[in-house]
N, CA, C and O atoms as CSV, one atom per row, in Angstrom:
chain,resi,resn,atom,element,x,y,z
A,1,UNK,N,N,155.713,101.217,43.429
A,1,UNK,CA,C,155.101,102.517,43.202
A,1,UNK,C,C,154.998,103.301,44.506
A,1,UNK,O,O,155.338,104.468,44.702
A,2,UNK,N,N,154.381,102.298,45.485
A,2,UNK,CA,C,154.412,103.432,46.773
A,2,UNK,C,C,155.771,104.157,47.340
A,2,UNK,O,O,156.014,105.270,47.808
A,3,UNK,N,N,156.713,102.705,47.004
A,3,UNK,CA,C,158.141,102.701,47.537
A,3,UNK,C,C,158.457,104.825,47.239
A,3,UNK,O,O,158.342,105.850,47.910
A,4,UNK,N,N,158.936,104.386,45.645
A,4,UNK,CA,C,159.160,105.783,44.583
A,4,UNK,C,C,158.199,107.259,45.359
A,4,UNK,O,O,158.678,108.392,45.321
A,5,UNK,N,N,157.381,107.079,45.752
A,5,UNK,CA,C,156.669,108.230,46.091
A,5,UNK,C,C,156.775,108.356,47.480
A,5,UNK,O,O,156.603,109.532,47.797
A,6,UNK,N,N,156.958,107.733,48.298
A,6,UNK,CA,C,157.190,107.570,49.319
A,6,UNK,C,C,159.443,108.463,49.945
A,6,UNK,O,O,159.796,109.135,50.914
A,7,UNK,N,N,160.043,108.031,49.012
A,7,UNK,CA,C,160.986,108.327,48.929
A,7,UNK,C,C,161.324,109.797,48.159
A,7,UNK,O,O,162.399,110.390,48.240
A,8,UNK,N,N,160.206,110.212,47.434
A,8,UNK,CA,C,160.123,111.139,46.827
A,8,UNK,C,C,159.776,112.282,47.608
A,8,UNK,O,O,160.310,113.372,47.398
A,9,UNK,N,N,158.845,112.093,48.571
A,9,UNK,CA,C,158.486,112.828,49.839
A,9,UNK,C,C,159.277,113.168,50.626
A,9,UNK,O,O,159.256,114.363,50.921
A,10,UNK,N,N,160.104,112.449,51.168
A,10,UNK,CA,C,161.502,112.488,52.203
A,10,UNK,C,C,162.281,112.918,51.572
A,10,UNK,O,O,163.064,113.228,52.471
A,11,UNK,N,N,162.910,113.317,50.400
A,11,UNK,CA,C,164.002,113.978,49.514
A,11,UNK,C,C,163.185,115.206,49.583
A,11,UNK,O,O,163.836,116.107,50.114
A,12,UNK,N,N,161.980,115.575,49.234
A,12,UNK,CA,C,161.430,117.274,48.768
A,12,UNK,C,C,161.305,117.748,50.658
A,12,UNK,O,O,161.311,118.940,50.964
A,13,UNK,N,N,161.210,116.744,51.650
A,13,UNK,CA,C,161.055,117.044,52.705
A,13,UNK,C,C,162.467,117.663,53.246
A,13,UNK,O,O,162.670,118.803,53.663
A,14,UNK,N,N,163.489,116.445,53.100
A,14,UNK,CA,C,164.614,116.568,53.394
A,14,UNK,C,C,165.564,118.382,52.615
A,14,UNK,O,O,166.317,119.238,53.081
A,15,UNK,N,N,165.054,118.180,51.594
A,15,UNK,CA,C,165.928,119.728,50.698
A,15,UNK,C,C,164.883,120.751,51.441
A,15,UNK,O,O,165.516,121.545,52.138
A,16,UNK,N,N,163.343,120.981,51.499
A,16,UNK,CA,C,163.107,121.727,52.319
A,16,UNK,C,C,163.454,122.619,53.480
A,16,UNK,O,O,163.331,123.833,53.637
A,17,UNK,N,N,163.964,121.579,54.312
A,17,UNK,CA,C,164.302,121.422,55.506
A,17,UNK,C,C,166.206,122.239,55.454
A,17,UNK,O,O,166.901,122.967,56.163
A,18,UNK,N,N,166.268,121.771,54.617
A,18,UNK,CA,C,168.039,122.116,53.929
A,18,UNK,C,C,168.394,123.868,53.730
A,18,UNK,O,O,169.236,124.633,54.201
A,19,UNK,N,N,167.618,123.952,53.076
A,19,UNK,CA,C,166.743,124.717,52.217
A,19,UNK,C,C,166.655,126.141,53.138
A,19,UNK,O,O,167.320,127.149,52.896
A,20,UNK,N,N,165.802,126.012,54.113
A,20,UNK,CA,C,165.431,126.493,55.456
A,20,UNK,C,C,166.927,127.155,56.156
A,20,UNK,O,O,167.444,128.267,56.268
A,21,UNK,N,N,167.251,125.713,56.541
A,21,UNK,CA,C,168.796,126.020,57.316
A,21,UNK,C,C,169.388,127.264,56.618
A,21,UNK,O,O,169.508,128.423,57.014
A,22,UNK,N,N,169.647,126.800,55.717
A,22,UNK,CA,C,170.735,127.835,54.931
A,22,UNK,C,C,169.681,129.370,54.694
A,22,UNK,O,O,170.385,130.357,54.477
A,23,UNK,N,N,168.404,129.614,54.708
A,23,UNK,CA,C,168.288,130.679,54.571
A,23,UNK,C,C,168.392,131.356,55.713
A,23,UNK,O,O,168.043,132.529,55.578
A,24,UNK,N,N,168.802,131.014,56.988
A,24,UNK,CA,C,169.136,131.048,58.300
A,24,UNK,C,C,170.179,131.658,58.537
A,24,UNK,O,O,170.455,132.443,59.444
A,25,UNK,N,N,170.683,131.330,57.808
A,25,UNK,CA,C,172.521,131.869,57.785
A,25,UNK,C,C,172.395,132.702,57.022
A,25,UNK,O,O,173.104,133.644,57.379
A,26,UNK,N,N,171.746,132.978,55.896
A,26,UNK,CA,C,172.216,134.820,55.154
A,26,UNK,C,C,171.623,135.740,56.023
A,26,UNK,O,O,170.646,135.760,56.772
A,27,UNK,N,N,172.562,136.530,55.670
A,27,UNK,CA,C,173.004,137.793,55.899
A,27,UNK,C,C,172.181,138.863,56.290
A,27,UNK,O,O,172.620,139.920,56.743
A,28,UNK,N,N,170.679,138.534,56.074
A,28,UNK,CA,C,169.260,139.663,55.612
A,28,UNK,C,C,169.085,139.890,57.200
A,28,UNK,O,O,169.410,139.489,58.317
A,29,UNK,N,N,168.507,140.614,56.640
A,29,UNK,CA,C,167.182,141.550,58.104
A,29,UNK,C,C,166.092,140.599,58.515
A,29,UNK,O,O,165.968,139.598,57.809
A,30,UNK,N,N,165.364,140.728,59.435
A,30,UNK,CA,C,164.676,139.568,60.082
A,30,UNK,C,C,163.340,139.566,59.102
A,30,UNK,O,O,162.760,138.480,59.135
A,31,UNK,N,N,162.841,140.372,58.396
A,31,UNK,CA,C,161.463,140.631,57.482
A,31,UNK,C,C,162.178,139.923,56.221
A,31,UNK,O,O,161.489,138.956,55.897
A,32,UNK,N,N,162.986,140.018,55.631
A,32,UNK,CA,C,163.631,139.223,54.393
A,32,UNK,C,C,163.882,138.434,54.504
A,32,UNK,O,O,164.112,137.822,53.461
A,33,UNK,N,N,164.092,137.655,55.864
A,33,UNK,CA,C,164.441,136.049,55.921
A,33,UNK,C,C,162.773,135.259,56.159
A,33,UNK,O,O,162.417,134.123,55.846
A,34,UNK,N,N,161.983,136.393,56.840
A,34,UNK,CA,C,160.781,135.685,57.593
A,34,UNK,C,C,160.609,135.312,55.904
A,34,UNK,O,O,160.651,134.162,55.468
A,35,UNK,N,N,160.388,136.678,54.978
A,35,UNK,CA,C,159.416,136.319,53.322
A,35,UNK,C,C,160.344,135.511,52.880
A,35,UNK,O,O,159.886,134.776,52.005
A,36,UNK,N,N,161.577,135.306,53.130
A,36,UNK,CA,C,162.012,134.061,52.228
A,36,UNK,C,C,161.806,132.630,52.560
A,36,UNK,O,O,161.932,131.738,51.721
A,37,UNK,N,N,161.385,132.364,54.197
A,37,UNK,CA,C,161.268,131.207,54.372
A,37,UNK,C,C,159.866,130.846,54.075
A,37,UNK,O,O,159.641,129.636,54.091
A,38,UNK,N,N,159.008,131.522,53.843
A,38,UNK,CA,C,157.748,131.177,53.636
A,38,UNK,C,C,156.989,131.024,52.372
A,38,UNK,O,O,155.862,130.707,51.992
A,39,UNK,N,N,158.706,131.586,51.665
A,39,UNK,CA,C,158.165,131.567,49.926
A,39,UNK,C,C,158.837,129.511,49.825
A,39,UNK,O,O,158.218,128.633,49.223
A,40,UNK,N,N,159.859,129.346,50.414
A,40,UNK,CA,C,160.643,128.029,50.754
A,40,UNK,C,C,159.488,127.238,51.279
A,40,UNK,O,O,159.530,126.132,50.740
A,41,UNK,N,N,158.730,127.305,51.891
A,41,UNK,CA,C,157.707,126.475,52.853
A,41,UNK,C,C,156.371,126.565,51.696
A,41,UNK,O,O,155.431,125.790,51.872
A,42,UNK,N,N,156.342,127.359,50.735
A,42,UNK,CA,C,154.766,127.445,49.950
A,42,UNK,C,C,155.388,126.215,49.372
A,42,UNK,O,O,154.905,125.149,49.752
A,43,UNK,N,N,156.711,126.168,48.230
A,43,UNK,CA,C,157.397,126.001,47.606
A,43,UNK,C,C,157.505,124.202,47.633
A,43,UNK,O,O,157.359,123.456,46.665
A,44,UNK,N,N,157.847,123.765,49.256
A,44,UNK,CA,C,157.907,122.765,49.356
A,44,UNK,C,C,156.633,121.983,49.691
A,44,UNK,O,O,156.658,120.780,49.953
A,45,UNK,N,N,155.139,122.974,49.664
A,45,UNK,CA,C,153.748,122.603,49.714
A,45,UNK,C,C,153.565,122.163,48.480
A,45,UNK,O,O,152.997,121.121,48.154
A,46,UNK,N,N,154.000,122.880,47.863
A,46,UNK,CA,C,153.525,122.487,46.650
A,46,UNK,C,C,153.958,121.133,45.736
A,46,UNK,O,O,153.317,120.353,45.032
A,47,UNK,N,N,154.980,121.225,46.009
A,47,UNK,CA,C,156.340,120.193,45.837
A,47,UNK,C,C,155.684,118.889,46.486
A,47,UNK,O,O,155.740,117.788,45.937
A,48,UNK,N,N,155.095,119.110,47.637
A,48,UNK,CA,C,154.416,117.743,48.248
A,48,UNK,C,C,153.241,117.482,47.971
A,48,UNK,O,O,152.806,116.635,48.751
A,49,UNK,N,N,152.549,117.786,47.268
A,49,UNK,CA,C,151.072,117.912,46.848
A,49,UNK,C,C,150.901,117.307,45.269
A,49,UNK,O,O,149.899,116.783,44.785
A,50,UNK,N,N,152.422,117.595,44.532
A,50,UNK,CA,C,152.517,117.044,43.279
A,50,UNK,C,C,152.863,115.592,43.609
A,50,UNK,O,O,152.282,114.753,42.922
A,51,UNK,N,N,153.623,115.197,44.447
A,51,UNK,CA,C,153.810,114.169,44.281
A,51,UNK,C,C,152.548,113.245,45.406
A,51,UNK,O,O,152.867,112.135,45.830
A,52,UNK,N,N,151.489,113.719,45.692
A,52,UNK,CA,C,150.115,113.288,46.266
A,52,UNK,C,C,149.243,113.004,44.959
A,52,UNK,O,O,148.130,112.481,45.019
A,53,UNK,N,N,149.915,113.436,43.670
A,53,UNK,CA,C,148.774,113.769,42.838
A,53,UNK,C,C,147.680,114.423,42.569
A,53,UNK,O,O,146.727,113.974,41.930
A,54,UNK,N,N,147.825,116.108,43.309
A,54,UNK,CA,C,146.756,116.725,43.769
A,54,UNK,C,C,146.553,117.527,42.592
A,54,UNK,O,O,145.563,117.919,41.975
A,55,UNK,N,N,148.137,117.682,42.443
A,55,UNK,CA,C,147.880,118.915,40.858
A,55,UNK,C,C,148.286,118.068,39.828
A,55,UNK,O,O,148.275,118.464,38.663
């Protein structure tokens, strides 16, 4: 059980992180990349909090 959740963390961490990169590379203006990475960063809060069992 810990294993599974534990590994589950490092995959939502890992695509996060992925995730990030690549919004790095489009094309946008520096205000459309800042709101997109931070909608990516709520995104992967949340993502880590489900698998804490918080929600």
């Amino acid at each position: 059980m810990g294993a599974s959740i534990l590994i589950g963390i490092l995959i939502t961490f890992l695509v996060v992180i992925l995730v990030l990169y690549l919004v790095q590379r489009l094309p946008l203006d520096a205000r459309a990349r800042q709101i997109a990475q931070i909608i990516v960063i709520i995104i992967g809060i949340i993502s880590l909090l489900k698998y804490l069992a918080v929600f």
